[in-house]
C-alpha positions as CSV (number, residue, x, y, z in Angstrom):
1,X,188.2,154.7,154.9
2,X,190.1,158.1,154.4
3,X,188.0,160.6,152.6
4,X,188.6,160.8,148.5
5,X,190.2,157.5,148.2
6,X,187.6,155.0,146.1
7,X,187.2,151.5,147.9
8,X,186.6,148.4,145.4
9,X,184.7,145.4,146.2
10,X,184.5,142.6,143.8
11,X,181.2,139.6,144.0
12,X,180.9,136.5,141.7
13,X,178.2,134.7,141.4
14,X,177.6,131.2,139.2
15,X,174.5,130.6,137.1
16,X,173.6,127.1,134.8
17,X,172.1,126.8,131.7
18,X,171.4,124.1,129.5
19,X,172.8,124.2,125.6
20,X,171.4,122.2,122.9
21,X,173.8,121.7,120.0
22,X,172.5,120.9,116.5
23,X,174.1,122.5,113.1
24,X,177.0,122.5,114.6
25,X,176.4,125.2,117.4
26,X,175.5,125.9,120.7
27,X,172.4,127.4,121.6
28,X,170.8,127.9,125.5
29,X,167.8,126.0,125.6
30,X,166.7,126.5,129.1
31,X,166.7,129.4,131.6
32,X,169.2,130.4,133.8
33,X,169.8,128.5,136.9
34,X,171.3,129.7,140.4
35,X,171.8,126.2,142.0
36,X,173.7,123.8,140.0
37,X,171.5,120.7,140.8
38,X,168.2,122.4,139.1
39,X,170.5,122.8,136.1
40,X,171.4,118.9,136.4
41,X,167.3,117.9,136.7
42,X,166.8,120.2,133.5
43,X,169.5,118.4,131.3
44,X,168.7,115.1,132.5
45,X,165.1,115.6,131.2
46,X,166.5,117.2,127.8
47,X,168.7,113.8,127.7
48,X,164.7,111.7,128.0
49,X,162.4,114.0,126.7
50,X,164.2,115.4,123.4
51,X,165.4,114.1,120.3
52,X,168.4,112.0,120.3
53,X,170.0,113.8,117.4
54,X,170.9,116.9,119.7
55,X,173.9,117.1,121.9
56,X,173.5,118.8,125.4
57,X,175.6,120.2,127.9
58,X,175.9,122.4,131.2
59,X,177.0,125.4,130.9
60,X,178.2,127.8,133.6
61,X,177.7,131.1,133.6
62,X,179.9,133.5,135.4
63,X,179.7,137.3,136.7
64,X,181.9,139.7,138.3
65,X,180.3,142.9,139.6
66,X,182.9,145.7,140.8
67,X,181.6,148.0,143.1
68,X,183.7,151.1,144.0
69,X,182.6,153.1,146.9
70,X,184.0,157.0,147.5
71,X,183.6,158.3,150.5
72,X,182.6,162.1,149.8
C-alpha cells in the first residue's frame, strides 16, 4: 500500500429479529439473532405461545461497516 493513499474495506453481517404487529405496526419483540435458525425457533414459539390476534414476522437486519486504513 503506497504511503498517503486511504485503503477501504467493507464487512456485512446479518442479524434476525422477531416483529409482532398489532395497531397496525411493527414492533421487535425479541432480541437480535446472529444465526437465522435461532430466529426461526423464536418465532415459531411466538406463533404457540402468544395471542392469535398478533401478526409475526422475521426480520433481517443488515450492517455495513467501512473501514479505511491510511498508511502514515
Amino acid at each position: 500500500m503506497a504511503q498517503g493513499i486511504p485503503q477501504s474495506m467493507q464487512t456485512t453481517e446479518d442479524s434476525w429479529t422477531v416483529q409482532a404487529r398489532s395497531d397496525g405496526r411493527w414492533r421487535a419483540v425479541s432480541g437480535m439473532y446472529r444465526e437465522r435458525g435461532e430466529a426461526l425457533e423464536r418465532l415459531e414459539w411466538y406463533r404457540v405461545h402468544a395471542p392469535r390476534s398478533v401478526s409475526y414476522r422475521l426480520a433481517r437486519v443488515t450492517t455495513t461497516v467501512t473501514t479505511t486504513v491510511e498508511t502514515v
